[in-house]
C-alpha positions in Angstrom: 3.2 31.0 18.9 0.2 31.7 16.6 -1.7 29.1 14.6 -4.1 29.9 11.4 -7.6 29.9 11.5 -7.9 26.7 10.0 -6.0 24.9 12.2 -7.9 26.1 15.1 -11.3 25.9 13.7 -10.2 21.6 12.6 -9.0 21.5 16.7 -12.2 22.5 17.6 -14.2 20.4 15.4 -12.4 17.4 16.2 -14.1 16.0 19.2 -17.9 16.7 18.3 -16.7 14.7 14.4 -14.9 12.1 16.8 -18.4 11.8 18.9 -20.5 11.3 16.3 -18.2 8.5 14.8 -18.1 6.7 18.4 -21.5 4.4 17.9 -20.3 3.0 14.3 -16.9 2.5 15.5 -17.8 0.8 18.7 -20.5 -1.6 17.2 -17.4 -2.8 14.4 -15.2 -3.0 17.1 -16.9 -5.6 19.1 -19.3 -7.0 16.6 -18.4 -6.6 13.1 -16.1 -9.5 13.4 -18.4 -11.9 15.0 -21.0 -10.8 12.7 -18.6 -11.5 9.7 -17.8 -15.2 10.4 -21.4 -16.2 11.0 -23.2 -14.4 8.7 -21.2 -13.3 5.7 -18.2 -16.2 5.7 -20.1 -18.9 5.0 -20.9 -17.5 1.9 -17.3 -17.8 1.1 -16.1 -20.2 -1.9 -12.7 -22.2 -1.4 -11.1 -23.8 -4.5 -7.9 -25.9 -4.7 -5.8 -24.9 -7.3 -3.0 -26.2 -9.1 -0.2 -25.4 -8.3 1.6 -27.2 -5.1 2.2 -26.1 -1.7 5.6 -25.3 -0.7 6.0 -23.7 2.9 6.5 -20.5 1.3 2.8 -18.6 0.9 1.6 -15.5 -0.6 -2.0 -14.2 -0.2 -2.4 -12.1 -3.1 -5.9 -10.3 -2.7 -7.5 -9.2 -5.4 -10.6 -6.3 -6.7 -11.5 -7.7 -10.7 -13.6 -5.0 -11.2 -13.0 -5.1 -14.6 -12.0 -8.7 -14.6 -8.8 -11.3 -14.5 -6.0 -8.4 -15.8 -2.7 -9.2 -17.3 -1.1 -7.8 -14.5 -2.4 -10.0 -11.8 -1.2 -13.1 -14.2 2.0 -11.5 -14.3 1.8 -10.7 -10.5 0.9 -14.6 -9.7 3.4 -15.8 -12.2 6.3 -14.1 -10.6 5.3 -15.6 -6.9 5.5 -18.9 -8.6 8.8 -18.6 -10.2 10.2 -17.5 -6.7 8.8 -20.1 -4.7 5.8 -18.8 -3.2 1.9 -20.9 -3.2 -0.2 -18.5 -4.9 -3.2 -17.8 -2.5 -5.8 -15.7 -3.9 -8.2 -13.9 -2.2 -10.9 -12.4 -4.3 -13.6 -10.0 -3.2 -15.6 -9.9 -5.8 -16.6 -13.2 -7.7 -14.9 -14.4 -10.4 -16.1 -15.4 -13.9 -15.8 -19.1 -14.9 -12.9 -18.1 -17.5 -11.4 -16.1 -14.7 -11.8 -18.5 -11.8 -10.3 -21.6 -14.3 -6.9 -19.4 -14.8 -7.0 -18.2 -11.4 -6.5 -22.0 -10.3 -3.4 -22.9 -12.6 -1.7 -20.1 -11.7 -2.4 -20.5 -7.7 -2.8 -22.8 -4.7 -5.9 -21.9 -3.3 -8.3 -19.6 -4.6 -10.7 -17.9 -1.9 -14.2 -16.1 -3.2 -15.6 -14.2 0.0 -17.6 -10.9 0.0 -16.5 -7.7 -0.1 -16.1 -6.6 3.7 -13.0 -5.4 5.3 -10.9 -4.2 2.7 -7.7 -5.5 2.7 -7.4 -6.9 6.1 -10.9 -8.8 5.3 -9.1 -10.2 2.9 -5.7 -10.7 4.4 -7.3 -12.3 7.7 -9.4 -14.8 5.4 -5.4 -15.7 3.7 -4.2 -16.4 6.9 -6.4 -17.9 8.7 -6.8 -20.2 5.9 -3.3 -21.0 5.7 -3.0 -21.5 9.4 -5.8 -24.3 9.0 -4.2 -26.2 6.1 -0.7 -26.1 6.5 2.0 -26.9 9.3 5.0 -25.6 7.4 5.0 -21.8 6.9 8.2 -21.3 6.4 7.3 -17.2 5.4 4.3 -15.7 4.4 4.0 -13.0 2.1 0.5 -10.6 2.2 0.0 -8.5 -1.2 -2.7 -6.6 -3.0 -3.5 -5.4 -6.4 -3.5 -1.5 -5.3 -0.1 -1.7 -7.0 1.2 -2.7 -9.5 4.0 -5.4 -9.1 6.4 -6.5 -10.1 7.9 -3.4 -12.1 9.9 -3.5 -15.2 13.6 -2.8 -14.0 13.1 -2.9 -10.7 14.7 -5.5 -7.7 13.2 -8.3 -6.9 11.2 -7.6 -3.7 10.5 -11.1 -2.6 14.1 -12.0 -2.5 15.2 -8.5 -0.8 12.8 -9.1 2.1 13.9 -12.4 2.6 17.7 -11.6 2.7 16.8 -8.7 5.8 16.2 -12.1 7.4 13.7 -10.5 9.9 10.2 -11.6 11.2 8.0 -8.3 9.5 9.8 -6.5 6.3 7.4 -4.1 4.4 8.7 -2.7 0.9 7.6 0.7 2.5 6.4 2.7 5.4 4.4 5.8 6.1 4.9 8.4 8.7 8.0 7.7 10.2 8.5 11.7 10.4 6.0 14.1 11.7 3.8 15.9 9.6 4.6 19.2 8.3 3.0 21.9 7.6 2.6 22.8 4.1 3.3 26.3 4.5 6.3 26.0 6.8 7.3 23.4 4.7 11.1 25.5 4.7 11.6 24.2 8.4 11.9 20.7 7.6 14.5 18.4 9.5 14.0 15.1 8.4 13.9 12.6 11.3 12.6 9.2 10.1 11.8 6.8 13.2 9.7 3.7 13.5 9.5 5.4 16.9 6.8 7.9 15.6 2.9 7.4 16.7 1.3 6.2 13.4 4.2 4.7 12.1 3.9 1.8 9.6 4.3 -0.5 6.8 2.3 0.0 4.1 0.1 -2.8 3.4 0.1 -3.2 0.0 3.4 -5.8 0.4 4.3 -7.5 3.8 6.1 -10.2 4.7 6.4 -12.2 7.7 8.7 -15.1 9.1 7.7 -18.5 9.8 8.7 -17.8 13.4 6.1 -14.7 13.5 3.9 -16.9 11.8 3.3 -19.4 14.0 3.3 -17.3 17.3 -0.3 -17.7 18.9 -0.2 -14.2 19.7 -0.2 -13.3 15.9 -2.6 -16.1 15.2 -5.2 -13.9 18.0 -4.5 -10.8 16.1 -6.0 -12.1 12.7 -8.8 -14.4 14.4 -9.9 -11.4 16.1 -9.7 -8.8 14.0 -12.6 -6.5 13.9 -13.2 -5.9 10.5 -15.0 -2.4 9.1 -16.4 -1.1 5.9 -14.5 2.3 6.9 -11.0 2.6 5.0 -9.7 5.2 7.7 -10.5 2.9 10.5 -8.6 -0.2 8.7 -5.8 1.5 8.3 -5.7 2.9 12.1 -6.8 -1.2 12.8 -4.8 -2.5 10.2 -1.5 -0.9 8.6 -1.1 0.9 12.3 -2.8 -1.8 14.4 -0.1 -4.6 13.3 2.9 -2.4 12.9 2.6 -1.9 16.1 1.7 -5.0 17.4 5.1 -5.8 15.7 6.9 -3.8 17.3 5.4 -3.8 20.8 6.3 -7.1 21.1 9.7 -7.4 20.6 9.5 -8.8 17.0 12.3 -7.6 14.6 11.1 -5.5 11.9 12.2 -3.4 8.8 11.2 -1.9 5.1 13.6 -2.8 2.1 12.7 1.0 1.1 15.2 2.6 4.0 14.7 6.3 3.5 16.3 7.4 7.1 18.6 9.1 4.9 16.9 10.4 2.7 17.8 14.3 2.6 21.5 13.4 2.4 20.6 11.7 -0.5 18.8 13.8 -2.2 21.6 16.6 -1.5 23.6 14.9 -3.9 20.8 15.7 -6.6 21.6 18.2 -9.0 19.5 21.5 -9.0 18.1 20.3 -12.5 16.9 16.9 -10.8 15.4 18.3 -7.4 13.5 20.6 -9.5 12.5 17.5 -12.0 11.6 15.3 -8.9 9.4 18.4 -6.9 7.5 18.8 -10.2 6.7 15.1 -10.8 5.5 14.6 -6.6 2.5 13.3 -6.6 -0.3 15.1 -4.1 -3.2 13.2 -4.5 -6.3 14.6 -2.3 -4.0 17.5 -0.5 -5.3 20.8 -1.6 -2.8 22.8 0.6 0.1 21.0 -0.3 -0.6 21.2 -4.0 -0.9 25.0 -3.6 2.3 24.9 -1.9 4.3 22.9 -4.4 2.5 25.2 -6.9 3.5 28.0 -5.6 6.9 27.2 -5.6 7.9 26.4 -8.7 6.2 29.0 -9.7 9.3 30.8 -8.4 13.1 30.2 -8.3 13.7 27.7 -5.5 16.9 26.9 -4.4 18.1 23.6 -3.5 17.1 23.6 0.1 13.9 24.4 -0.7 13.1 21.8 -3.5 14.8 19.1 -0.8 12.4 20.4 2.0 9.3 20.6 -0.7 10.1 16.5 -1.4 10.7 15.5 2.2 8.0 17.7 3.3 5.3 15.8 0.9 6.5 13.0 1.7 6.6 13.2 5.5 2.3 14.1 4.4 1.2 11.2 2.2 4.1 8.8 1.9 6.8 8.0 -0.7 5.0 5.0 -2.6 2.6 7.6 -3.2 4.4 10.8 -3.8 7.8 9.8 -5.6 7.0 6.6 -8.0 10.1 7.7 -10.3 12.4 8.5 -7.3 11.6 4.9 -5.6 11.6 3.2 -8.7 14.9 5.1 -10.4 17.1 5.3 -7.3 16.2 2.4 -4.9 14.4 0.0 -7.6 11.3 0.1 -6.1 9.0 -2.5 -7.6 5.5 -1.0 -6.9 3.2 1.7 -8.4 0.3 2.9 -6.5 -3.0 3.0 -8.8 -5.2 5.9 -6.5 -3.6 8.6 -7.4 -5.0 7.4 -11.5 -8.7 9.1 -10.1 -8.2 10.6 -6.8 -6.6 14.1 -8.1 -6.1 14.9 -11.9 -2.7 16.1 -12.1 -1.5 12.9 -9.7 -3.0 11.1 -12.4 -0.9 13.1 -15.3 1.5 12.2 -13.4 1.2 8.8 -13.2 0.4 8.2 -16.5 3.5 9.9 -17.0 5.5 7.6 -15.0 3.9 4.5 -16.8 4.9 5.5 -20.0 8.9 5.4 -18.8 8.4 2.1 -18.0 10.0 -0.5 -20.3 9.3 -4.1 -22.4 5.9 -5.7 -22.9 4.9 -5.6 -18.9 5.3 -1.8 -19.0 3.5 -1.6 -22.0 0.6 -3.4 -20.0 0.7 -1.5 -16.8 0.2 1.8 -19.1 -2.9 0.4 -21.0 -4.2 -0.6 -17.4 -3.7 2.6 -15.7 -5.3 4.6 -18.8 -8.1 2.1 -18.8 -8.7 3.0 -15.2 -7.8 6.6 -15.5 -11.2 6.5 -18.3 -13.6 4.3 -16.0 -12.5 6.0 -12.2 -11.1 9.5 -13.7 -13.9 9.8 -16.2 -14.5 13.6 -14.7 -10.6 14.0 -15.6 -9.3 15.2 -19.5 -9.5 12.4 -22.0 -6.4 10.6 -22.4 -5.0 9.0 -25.5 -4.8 5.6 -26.5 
């Protein structure tokens, strides 16, 4: 079997880019998190809110860059009108205005600084939680990388709950084994929770009261070695838990199943495939943009449009690649913001998407993700108000 050039000169670069990682990754591993809690958590601001606890918890983290948005209202809004105790963890701090409607939309509101990411801010939720509160009944861990809840979508608070399991993500990320771009033809799709890096995404997680209170999940959040390295909290995080999950026994599952998903996608028409390949979103993946380009370019035939889709997706991950797919044919209530200023076409394309989406709450999510598309995208064409 022969490999291209660049896959054997990235082989061979691997290990001296791996060595020259190991000192920063070691000194997080066993020092960022003590480091953390006594230097950087006491600077953290707690603030009891209004609304009342109810054994049902959601730590909604958010980034207000540009502020309190009517989205995370809406977001916080919708937790409270299915039963869940707004907690919300901010890393950046808040405004007076901001902070006041934060608290009479939530139950706690937690200011810390910006360390960690997402799991800096998710272990903060928790492990606040865990100290107030004896009857966690479910918790639910969200952020504001999405949007959510979408116009016409399910609802995804009451879907997780009725899988009745201990760890339900709205999605997960390589369940199948990468392919490459240009071989992209020999798919097979094979979607396992079995796979190495398999996950749920952590953008929306929920977890039983049973999983909850389980000291062993309790030591995975106290312990946690936080990083300022995104790659490394996902391998930490998004992997790190998934598969703490499912190495110990807990039952797990995504309301997104897409195990199936090239027998559905079979019963496409040509006229669809080709509308869904075109609208896949490749954020950050030169190759596999040249590939899809490339491709429609020509005349593809079913079985290639089908292998394109499932071959992206098998890459990046549907939440990323296939908003209108996710959000037309399953109901998918989530829409990545990234791809707005990682990759100018992704963020054609999700502009596009935006614009199908209906009543006033659409309307919002559109004027958000232009307004980010001008302040992230800026080196992107101007878009329109």
């Amino acid at each position: 079997m022969s490999f291209p050039l660049w896959k054997i000169k990235r082989e061979l670069a691997r290990p001296l880019h791996q060595m020259r990682q190991l000192p920063a990754r070691l000194t997080s591993l066993f020092f960022s998190q003590t480091y953390y809690d006594r230097v950087l958590a006491p600077q953290k601001r707690v603030t009891i809110g209004a609304k009342p606890a109810t054994g049902k918890y959601a730590v909604y983290l958010i980034f207000p860059q540009s502020g309190l948005l009517a989205s995370h209202r809406e977001a916080l809004r919708f937790l409270s009108v299915n039963g869940y105790a707004p907690v919300v963890v901010s890393n950046l701090p808040l405004t007076d205005a901001d902070r006041a409607a934060v608290l009479e939309a939530a139950t706690l509101l937690i200011e810390r600084p910006n360390y960690g990411y997402d799991f800096g801010g998710y272990r903060d939720g928790v492990l606040e939680i865990a100290s107030r509160y004896q009857d966690v009944s479910r918790l639910v861990l969200l952020n504001d990388s999405a949007w959510f809840p979408l116009p016409g979508s399910t609802n995804w608070l009451k879907a997780a709950e009725a899988l009745n399991r201990d760890f339900v993500g709205a999605a997960t990320n390589f369940g199948h084994a990468r392919v490459d771009p240009e071989r992209y033809c020999e798919i097979r799709w094979t979607y396992s929770c079995a796979n190495r890096n398999f996950h749920y995404c952590s953008f929306a997680l929920m977890v039983s009261g049973t999983l909850f209170a389980e000291p062993g999940f309790q030591r995975f959040w106290k312990g946690f070695p936080l990083t300022n390295n995104k790659t490394v909290t996902v391998r930490r995080g998004e992997i790190g838990l998934t598969q703490w999950v499912i190495r110990n026994g807990y039952s797990h599952g995504s309301t997104l199943e897409i195990a199936d998903l090239d027998s559905k996608l079979a019963t496409f028409s040509t006229e669809e495939l080709h509308r869904l390949a075109a609208a896949t979103i490749i954020p950050e993946m030169a190759r596999m943009k040249e590939v899809k380009a490339k491709t429609l370019a020509g005349t593809p035939s079913r079985e290639e449009l089908i292998a394109l889709i499932l071959t992206s997706i098998a890459r990046q991950g549907i939440s990323y690649t296939q908003p209108g797919l996710v959000h037309g044919t399953y109901g998918f209530a989530f829409l990545k913001k990234s791809p707005l200023w990682l990759d100018e076409e992704a963020s054609d394309l999700t502009l596009s998407f935006t614009q199908s989406l209906d009543g006033d709450f659409g309307a919002t999510i559109e004027a958000e993700a232009k307004a980010l598309r001008r302040a992230r995208g800026a080196r992107f064409a101007p878009v329109a108000d």
